[in-house]
PQR file with spaces between the fields and no chain letter, atoms N, CA, C, O and H, PARSE charges and radii, in Angstrom:
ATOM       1  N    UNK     1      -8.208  -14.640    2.444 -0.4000 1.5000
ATOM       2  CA   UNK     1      -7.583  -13.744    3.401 -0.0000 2.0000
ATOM       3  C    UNK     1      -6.492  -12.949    2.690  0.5500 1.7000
ATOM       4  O    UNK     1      -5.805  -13.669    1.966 -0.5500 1.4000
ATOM       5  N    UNK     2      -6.213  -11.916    2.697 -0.4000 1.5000
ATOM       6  CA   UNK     2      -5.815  -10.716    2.064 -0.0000 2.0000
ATOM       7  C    UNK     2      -4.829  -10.025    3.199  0.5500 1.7000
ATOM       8  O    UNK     2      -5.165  -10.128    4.379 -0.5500 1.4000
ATOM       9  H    UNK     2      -6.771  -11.331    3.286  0.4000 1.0000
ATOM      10  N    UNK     3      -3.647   -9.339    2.862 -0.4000 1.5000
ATOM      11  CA   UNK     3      -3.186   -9.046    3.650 -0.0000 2.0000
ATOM      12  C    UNK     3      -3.206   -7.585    4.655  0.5500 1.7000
ATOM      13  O    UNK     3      -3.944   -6.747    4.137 -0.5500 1.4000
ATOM      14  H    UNK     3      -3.374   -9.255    1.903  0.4000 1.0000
ATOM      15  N    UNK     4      -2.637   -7.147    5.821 -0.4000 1.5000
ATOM      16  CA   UNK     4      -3.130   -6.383    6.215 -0.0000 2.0000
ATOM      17  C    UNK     4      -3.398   -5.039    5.943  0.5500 1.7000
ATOM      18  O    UNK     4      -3.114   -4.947    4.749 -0.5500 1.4000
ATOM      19  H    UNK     4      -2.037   -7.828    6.242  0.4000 1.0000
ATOM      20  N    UNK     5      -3.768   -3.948    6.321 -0.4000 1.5000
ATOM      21  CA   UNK     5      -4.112   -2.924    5.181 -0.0000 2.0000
ATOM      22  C    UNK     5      -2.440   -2.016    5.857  0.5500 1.7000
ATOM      23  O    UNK     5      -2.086   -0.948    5.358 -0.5500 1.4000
ATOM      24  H    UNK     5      -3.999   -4.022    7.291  0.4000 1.0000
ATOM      25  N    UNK     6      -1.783   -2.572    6.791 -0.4000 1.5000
ATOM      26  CA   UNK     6      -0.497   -1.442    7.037 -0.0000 2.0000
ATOM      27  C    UNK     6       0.892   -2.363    5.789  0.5500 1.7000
ATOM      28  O    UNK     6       2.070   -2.037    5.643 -0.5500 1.4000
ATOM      29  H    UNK     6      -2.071   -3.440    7.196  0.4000 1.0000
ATOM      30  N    UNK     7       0.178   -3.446    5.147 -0.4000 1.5000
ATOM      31  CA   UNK     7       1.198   -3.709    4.213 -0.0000 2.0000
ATOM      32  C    UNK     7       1.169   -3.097    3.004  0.5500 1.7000
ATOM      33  O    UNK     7       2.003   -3.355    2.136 -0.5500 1.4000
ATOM      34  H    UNK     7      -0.779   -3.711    5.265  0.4000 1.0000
ATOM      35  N    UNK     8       0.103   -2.143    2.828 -0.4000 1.5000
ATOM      36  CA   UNK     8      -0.369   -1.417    1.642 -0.0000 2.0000
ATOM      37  C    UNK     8       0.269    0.308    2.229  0.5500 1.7000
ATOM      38  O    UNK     8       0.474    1.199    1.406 -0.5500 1.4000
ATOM      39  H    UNK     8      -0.574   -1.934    3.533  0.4000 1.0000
ATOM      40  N    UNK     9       0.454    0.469    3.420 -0.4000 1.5000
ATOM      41  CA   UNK     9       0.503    1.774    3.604 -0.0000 2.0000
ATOM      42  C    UNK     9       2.033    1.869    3.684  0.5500 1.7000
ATOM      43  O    UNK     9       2.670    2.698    3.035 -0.5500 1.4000
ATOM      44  H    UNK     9       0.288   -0.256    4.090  0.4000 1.0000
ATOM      45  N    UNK    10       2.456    1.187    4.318 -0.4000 1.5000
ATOM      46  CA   UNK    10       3.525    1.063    5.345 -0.0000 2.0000
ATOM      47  C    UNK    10       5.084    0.457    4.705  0.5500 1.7000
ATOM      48  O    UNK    10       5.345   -0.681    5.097 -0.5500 1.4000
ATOM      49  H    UNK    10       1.939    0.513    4.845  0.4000 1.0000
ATOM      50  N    UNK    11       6.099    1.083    3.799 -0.4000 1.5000
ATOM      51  CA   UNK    11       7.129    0.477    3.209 -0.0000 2.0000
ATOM      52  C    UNK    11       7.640   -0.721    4.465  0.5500 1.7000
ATOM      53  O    UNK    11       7.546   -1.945    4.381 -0.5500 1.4000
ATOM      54  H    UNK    11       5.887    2.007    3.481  0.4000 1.0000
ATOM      55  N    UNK    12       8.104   -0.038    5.425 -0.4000 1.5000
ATOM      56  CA   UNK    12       8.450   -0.887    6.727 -0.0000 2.0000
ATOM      57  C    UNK    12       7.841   -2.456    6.679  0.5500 1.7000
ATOM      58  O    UNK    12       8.560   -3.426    6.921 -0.5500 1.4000
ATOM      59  H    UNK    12       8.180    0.957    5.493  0.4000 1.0000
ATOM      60  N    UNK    13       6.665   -2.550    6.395 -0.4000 1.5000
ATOM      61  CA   UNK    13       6.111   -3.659    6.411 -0.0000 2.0000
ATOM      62  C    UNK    13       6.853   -4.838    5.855  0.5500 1.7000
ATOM      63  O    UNK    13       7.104   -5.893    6.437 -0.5500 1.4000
ATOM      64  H    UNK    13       6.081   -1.762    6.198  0.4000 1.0000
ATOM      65  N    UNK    14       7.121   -4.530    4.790 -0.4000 1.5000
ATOM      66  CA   UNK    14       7.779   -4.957    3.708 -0.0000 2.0000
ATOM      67  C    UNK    14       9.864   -5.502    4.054  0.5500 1.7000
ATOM      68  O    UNK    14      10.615   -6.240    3.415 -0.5500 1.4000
ATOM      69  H    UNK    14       6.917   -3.673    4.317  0.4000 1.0000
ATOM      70  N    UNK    15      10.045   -4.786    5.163 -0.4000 1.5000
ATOM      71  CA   UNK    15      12.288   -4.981    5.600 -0.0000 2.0000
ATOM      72  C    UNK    15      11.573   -6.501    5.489  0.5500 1.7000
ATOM      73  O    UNK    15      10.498   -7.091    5.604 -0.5500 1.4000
ATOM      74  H    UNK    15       9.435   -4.187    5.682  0.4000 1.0000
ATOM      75  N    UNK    16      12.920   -6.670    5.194 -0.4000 1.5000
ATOM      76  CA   UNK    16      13.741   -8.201    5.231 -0.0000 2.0000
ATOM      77  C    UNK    16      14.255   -8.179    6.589  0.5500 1.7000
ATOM      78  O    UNK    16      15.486   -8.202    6.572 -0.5500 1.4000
ATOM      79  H    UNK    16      13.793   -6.191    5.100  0.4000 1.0000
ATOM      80  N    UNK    17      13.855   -8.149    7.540 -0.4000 1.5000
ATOM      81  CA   UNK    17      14.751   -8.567    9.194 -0.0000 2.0000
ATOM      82  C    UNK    17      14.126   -9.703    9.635  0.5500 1.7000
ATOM      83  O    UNK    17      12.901   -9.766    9.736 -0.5500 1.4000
ATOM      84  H    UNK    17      12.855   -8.130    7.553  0.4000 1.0000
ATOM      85  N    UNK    18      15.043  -10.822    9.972 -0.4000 1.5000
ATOM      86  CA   UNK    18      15.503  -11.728   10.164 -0.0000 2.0000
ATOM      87  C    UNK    18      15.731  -11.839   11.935  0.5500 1.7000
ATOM      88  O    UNK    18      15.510  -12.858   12.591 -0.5500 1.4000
ATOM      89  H    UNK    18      16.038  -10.771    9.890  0.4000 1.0000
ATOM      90  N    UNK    19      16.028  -11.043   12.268 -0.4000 1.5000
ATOM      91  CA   UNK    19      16.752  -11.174   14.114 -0.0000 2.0000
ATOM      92  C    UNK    19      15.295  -11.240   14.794  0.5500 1.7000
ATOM      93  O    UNK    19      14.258  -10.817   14.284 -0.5500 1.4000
ATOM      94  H    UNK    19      16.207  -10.216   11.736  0.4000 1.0000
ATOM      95  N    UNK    20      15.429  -11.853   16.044 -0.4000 1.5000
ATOM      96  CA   UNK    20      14.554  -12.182   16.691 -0.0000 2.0000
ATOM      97  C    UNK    20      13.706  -11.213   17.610  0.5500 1.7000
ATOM      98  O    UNK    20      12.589  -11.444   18.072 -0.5500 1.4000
ATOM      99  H    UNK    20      16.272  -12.196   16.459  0.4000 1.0000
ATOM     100  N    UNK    21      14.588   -9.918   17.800 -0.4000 1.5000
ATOM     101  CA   UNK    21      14.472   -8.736   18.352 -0.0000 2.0000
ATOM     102  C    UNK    21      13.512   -8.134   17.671  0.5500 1.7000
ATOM     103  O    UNK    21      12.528   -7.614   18.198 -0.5500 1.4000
ATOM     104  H    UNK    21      15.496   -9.730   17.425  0.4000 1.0000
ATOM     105  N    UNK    22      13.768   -8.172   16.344 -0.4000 1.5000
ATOM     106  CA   UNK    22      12.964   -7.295   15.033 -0.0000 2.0000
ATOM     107  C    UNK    22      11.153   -7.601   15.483  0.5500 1.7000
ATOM     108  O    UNK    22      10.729   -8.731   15.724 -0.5500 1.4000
ATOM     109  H    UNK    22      14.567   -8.594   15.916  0.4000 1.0000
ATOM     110  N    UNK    23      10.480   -6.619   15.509 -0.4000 1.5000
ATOM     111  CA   UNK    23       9.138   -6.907   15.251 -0.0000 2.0000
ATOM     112  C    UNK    23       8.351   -6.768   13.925  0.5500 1.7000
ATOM     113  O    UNK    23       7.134   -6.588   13.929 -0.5500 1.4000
ATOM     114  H    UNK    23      10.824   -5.701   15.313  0.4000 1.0000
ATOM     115  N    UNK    24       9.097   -6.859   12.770 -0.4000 1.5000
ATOM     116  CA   UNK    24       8.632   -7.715   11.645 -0.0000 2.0000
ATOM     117  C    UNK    24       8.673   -9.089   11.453  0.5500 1.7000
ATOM     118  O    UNK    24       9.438   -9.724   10.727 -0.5500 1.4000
ATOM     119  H    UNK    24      10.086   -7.005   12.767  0.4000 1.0000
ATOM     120  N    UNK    25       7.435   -9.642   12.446 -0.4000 1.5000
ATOM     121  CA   UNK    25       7.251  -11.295   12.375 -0.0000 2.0000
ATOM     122  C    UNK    25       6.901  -11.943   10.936  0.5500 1.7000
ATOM     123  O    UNK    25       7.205  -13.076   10.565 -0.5500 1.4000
ATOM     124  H    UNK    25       6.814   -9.126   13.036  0.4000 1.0000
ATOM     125  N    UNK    26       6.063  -10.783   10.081 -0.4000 1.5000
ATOM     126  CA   UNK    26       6.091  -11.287    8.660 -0.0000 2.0000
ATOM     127  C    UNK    26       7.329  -11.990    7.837  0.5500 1.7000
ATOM     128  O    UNK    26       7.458  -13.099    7.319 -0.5500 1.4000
ATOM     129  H    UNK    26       5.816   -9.862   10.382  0.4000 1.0000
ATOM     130  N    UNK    27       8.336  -10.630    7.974 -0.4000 1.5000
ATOM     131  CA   UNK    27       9.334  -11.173    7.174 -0.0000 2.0000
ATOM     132  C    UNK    27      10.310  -12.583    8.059  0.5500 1.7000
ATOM     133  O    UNK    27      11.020  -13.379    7.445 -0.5500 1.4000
ATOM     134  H    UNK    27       8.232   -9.729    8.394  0.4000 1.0000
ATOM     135  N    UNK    28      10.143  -12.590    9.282 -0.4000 1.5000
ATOM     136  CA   UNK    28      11.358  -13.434    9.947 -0.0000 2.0000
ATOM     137  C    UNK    28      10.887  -14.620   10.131  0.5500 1.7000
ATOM     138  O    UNK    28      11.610  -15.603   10.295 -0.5500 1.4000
ATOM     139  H    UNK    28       9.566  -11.943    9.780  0.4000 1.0000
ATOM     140  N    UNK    29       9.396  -14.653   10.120 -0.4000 1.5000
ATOM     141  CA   UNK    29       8.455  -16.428   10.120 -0.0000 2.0000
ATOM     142  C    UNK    29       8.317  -16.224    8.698  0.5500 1.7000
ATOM     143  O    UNK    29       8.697  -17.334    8.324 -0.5500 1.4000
ATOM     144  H    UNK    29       8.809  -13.855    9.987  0.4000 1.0000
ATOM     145  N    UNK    30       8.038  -15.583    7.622 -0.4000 1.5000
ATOM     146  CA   UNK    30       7.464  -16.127    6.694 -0.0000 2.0000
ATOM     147  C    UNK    30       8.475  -15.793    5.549  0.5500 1.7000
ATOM     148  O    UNK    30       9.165  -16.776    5.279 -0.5500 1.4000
ATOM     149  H    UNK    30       7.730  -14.682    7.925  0.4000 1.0000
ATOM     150  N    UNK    31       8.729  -14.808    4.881 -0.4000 1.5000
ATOM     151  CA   UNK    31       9.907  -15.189    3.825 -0.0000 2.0000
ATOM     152  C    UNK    31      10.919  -15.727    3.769  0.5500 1.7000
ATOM     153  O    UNK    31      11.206  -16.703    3.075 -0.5500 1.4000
ATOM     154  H    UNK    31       8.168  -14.009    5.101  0.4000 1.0000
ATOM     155  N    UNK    32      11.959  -14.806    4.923 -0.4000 1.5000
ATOM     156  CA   UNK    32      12.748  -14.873    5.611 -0.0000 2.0000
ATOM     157  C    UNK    32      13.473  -16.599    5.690  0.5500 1.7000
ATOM     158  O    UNK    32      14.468  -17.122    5.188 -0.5500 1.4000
ATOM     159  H    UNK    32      11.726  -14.014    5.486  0.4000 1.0000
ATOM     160  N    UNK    33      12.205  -17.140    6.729 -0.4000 1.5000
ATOM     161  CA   UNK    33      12.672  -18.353    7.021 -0.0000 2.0000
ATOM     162  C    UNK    33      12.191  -19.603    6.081  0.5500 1.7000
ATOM     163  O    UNK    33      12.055  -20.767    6.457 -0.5500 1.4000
ATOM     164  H    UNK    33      11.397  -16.715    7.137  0.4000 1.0000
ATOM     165  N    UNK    34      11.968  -19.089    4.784 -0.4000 1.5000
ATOM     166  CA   UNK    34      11.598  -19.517    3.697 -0.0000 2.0000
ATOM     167  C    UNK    34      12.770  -19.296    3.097  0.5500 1.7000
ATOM     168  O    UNK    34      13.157  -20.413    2.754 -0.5500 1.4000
ATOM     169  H    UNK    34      12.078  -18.143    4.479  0.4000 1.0000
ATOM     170  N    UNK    35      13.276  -18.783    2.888 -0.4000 1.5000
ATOM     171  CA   UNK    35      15.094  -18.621    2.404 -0.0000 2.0000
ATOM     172  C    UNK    35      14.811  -17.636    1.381  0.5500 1.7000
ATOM     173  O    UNK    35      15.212  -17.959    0.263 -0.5500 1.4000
ATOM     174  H    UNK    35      12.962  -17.876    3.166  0.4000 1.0000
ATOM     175  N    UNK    36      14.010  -16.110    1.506 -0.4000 1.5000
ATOM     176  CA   UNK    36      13.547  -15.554    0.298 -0.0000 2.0000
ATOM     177  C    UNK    36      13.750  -13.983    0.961  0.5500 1.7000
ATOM     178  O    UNK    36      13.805  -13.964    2.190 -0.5500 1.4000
ATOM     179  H    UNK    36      13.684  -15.848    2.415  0.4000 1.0000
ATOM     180  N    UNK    37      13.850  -12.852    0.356 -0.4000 1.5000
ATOM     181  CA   UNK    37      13.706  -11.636    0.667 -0.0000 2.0000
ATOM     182  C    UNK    37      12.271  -11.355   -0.136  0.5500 1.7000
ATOM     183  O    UNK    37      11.597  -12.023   -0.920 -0.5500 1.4000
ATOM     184  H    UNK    37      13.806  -12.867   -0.643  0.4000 1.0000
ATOM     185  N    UNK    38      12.178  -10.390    0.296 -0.4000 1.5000
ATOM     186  CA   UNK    38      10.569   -9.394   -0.554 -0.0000 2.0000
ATOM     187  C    UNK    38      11.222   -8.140   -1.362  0.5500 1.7000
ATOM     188  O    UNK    38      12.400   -7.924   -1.074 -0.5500 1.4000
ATOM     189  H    UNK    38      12.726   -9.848    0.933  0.4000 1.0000
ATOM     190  N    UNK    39      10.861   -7.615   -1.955 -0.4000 1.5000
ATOM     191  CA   UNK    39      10.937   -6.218   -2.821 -0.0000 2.0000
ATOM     192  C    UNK    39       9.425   -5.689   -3.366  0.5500 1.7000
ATOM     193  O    UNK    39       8.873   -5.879   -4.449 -0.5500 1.4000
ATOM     194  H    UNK    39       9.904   -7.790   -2.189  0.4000 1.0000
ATOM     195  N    UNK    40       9.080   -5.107   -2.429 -0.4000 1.5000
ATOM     196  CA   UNK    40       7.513   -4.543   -2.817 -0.0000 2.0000
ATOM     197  C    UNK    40       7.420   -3.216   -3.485  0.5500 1.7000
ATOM     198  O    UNK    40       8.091   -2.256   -3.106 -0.5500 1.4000
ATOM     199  H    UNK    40       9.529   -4.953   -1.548  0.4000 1.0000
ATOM     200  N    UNK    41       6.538   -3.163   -4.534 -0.4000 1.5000
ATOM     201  CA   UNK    41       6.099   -2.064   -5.369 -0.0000 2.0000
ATOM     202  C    UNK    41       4.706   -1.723   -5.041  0.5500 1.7000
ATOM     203  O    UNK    41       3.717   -1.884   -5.756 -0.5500 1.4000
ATOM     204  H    UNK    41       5.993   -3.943   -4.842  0.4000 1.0000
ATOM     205  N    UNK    42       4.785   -1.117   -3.589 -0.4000 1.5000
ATOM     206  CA   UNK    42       3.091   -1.096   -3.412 -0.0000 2.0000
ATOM     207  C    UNK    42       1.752   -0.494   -4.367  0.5500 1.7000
ATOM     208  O    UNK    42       0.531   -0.645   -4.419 -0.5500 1.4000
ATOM     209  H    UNK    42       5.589   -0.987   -3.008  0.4000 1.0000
ATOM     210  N    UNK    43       3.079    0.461   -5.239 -0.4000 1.5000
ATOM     211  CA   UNK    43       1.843    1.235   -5.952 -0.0000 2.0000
ATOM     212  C    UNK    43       1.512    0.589   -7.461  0.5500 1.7000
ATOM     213  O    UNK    43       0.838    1.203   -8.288 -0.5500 1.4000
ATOM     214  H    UNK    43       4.070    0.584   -5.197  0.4000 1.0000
ATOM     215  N    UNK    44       1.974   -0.488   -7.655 -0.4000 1.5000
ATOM     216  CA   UNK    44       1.285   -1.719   -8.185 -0.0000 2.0000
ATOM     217  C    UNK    44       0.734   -2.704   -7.696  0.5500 1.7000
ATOM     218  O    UNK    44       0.060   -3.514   -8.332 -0.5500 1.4000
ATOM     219  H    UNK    44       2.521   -0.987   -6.983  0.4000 1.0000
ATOM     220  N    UNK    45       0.966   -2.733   -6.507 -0.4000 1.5000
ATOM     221  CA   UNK    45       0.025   -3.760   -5.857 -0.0000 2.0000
ATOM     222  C    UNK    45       1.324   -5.037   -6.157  0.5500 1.7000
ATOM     223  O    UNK    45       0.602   -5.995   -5.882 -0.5500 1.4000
ATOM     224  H    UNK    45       1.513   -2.074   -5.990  0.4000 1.0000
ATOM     225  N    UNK    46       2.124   -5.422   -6.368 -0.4000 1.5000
ATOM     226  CA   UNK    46       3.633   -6.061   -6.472 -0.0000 2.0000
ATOM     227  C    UNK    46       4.511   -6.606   -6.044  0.5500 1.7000
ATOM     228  O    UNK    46       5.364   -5.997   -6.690 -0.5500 1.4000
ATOM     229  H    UNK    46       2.712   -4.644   -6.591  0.4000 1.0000
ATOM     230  N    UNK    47       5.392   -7.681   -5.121 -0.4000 1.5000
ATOM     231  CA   UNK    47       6.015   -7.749   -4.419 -0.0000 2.0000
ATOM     232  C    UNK    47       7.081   -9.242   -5.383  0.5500 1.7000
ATOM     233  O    UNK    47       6.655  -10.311   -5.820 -0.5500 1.4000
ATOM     234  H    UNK    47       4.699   -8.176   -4.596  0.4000 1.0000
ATOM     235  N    UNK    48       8.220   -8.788   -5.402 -0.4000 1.5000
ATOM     236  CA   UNK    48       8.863   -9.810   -5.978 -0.0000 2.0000
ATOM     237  C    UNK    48       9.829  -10.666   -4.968  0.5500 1.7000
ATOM     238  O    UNK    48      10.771  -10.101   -4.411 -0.5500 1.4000
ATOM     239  H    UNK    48       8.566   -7.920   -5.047  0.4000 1.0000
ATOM     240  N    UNK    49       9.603  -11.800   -4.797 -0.4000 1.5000
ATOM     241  CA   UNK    49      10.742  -12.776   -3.789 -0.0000 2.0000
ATOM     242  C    UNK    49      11.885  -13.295   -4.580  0.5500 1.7000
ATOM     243  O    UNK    49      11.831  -13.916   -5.642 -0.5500 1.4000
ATOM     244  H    UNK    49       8.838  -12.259   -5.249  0.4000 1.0000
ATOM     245  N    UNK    50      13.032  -12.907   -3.826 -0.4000 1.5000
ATOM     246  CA   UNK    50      14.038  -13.528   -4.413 -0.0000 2.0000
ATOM     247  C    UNK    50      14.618  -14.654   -3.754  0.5500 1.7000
ATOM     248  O    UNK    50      14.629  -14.678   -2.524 -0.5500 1.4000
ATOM     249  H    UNK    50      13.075  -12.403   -2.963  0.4000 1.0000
ATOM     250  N    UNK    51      15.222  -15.822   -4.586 -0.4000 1.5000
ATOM     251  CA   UNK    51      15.904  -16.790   -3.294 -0.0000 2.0000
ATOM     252  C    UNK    51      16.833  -16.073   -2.729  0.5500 1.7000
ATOM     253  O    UNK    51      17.334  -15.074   -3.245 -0.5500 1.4000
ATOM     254  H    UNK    51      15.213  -15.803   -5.586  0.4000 1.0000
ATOM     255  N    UNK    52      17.303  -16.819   -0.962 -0.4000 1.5000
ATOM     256  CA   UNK    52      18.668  -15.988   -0.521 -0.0000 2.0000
ATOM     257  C    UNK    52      19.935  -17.367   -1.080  0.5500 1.7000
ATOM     258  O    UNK    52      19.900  -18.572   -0.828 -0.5500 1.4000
ATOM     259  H    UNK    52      16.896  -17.631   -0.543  0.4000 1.0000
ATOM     260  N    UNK    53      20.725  -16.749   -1.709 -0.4000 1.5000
ATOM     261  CA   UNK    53      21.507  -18.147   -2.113 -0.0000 2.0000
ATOM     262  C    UNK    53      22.995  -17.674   -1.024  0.5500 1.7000
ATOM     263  O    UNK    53      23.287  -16.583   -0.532 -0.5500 1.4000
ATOM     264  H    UNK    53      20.753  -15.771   -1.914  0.4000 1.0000
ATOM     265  N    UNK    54      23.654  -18.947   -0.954 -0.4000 1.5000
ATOM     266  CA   UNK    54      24.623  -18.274    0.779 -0.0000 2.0000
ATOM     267  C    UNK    54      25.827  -19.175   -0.739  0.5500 1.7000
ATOM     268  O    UNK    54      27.043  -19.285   -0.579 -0.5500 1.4000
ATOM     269  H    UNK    54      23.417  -19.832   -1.353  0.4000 1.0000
């Protein structure tokens, strides 16, 4: 399973939002609450996670 084709089009796809309001469920269930941000280079096909350190 491969991801969706608006994560290839779409920078948006890609915010780091966190709030519950936000309708980027990607980043707020899955990096996010993994303790990680994203930084995507779509036109490599690319995405680097960083830890969030507090």
């Amino acid at each position: 399973m491969g991801l969706p084709p608006s994560a290839y089009r779409h920078d948006a796809w890609w915010s780091n939002e966190d709030a519950p309001q936000n309708t980027h469920t990607q980043s707020r269930l899955g990096w996010m609450a993994a303790g990680y941000t994203a930084a995507a280079e779509r036109a490599t096909h690319q995405v680097v996670f960083t830890r969030i350190v507090i």
